[in-house]
C-alpha positions in Angstrom: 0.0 0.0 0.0 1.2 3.2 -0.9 1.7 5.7 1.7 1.0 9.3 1.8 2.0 12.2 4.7 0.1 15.3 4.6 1.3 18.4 6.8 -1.7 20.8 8.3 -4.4 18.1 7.5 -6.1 18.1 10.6 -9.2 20.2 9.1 -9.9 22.0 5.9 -8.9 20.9 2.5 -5.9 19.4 4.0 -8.5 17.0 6.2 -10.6 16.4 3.2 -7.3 15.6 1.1 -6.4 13.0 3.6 -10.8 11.2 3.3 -10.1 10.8 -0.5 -7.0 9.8 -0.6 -7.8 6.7 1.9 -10.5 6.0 -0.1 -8.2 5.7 -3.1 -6.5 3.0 -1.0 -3.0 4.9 0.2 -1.9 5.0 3.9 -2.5 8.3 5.1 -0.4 10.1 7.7 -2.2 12.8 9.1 -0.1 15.3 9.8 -0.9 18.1 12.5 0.8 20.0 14.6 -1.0 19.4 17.6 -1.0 15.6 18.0 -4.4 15.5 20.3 -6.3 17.6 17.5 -4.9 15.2 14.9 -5.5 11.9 17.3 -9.4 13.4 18.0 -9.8 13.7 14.2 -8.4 10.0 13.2 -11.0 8.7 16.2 -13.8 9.9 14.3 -12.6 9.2 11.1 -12.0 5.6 12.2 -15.9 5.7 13.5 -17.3 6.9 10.1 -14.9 3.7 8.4 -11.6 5.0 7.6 -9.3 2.7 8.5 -6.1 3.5 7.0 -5.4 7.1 8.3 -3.0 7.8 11.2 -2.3 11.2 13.1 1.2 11.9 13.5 2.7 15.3 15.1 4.7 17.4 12.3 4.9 21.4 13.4 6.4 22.0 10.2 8.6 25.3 11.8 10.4 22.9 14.2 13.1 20.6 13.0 13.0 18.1 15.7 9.6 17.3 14.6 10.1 17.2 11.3 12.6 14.7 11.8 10.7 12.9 14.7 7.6 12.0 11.6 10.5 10.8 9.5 11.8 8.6 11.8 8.0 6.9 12.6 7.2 6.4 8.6 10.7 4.9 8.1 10.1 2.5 10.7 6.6 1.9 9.7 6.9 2.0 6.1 10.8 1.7 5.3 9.5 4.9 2.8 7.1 7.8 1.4 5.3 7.4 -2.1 3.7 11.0 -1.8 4.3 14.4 0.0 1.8 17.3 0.1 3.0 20.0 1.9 -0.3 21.8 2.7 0.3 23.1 6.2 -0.2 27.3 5.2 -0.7 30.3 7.1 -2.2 33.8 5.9 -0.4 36.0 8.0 -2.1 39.0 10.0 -4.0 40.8 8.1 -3.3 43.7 6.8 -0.5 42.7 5.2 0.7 46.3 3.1 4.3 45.9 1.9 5.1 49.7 2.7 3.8 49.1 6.5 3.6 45.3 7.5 7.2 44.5 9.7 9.9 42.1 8.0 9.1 39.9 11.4 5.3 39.1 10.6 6.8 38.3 7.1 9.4 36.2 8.2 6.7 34.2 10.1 4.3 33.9 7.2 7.9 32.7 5.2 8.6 30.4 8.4 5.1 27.7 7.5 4.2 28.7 3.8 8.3 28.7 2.5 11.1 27.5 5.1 8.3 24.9 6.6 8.2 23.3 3.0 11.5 23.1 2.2 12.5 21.5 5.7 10.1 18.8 5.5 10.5 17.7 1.6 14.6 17.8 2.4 13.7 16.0 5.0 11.7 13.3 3.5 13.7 13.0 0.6 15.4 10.0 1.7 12.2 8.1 2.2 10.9 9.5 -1.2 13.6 8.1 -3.0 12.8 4.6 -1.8 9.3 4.7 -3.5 9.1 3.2 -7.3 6.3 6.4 -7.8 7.7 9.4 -5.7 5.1 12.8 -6.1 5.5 15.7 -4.4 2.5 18.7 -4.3 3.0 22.0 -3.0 0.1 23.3 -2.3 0.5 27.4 -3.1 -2.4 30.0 -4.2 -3.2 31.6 -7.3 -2.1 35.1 -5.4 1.5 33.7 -5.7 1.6 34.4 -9.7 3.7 37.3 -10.6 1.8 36.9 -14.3 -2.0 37.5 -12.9 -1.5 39.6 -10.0 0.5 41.8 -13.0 -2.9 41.8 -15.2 -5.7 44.4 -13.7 -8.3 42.4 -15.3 -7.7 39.4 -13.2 -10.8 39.0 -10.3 -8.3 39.0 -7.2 -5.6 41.6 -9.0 -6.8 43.9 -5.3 -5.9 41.4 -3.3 -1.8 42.5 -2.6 -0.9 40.9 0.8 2.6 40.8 0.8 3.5 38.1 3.3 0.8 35.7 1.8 1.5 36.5 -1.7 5.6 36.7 -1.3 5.6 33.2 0.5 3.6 31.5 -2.4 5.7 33.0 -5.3 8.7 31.9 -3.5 7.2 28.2 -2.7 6.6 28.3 -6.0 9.8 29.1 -7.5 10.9 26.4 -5.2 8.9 24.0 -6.8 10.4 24.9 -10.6 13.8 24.2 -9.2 13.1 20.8 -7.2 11.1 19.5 -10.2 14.3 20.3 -12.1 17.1 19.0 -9.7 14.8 15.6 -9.4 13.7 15.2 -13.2 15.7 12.0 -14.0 14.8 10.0 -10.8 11.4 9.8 -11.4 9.6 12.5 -9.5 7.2 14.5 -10.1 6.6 18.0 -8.2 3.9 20.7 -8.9 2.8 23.6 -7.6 -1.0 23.1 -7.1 -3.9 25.7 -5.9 -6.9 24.7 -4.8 -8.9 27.3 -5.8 -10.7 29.9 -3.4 -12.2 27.6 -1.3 -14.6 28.1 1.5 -12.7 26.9 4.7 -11.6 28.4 8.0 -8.6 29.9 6.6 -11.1 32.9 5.3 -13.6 32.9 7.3 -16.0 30.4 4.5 -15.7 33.4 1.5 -14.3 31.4 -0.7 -17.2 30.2 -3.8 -15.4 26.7 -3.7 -16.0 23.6 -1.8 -13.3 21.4 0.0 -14.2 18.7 -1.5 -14.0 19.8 -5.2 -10.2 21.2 -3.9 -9.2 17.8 -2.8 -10.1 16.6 -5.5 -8.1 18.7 -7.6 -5.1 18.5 -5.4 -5.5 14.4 -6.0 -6.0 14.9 -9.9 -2.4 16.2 -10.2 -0.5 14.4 -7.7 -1.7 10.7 -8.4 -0.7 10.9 -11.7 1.2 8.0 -14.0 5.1 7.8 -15.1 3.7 10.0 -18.1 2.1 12.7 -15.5 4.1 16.3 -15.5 6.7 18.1 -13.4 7.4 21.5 -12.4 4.1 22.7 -13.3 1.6 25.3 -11.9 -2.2 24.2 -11.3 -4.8 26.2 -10.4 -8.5 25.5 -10.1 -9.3 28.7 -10.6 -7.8 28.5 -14.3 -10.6 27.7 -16.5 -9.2 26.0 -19.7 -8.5 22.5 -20.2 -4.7 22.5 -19.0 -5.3 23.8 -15.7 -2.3 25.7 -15.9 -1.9 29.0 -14.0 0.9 31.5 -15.4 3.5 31.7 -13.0 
């Protein structure tokens, strides 16, 4: 059975990420940073007939429990097939780059940029193992350069800069990883969800979790033949799915 780890997925589209994907038949580590949350979540999964999803504790701004998760899938699973790096934070809002302190950015960077890159280093090793290995980042559509440069696009007010600065840079982190990784059988992407209702914005978003899951799924359970270093967005409305970077 192929096994999956999923950072921040003890609620939102990250929670409903983790439902699908079990019932595709992967292993799914739960990941949340606070490991009774994530435990009280798997209990009531396992009540409703999930049966393959396990809460583990990842804080994804902490090293020692990064590498505390790694060390319980190697010993459970000997490897990872898939990595989705969803854990995200919005950052105090309002976030005006003339006014908002280099500390609150550094701590939107800390989860949405640093937090990735710790924990896919990390898990590299136990990637590597896996005959399939797919890594998602899960950015926003506010992290292209190309849209938020366009006045006709529908969010081109939205200018946080801590949000919007931690996506473009998680996704510039992506085009280089799917590059370095190319020849050993990886494929990363860059994938956004969409503007979904969920916590995260107080329910404004038009989409639903579960159409955002499933979108996350469509591009990281791909075959041999699927893409790398691409940008998805299901907000893009054409048949390729692909946002401009």
């Amino acid at each position: 059975m192929d096994s999956v780890l999923i950072t921040g997925a003890n609620r939102s589209i990250g929670l409903e990420t983790a439902k699908q994907l079990s019932q595709k038949g992967l292993f799914v580590y739960l990941g949340s940073r606070d490991l009774q949350k994530g435990e009280e979540v798997v209990n009531k999964l396992t009540h409703e007939g999930f049966n393959n999803i396990k809460a583990i504790q990842i804080d994804v701004t902490n090293a020692d429990s990064v590498l505390s998760a790694k060390e319980i899938i190697e010993n459970e699973q000997g490897k990872l097939d898939v990595l989705i790096n969803n854990a995200g934070v919005l950052g105090d809002v309002p976030q005006d780059s003339s006014t908002t302190s280099v500390e609150k950015i550094q701590q939107t960077f800390d989860t949405n940029f640093f937090g990735v890159i710790r924990v896919t280093q990390t898990f590299l090793e136990l990637l590597k193992k896996s005959k399939n290995p797919r890594i998602s980042n899960i950015t926003s559509g506010l992290g292209s350069l190309t849209l938020h440069s366009d006045p006709a696009w529908k969010y081109y007010a939205i200018k946080a800069v801590s949000y919007v600065s931690s996506k473009t840079a998680l996704n510039a982190f992506t085009v280089t990883l799917a590059y370095e990784l190319k020849d050993l059988g990886f494929k990363v992407n860059s994938i956004d969800p969409g503007y979904t209702a969920t916590d995260f914005n107080h329910h404004s978003g038009p989409g639903s979790v579960e159409s955002a899951a499933s979108f996350i799924i469509k591009h990281t359970v791909t075959d041999e033949n699927g893409p790398t270093g691409k940008f998805f967005s299901n907000d893009i409305e054409d048949e390729s799915e692909e946002s401009p970077w």
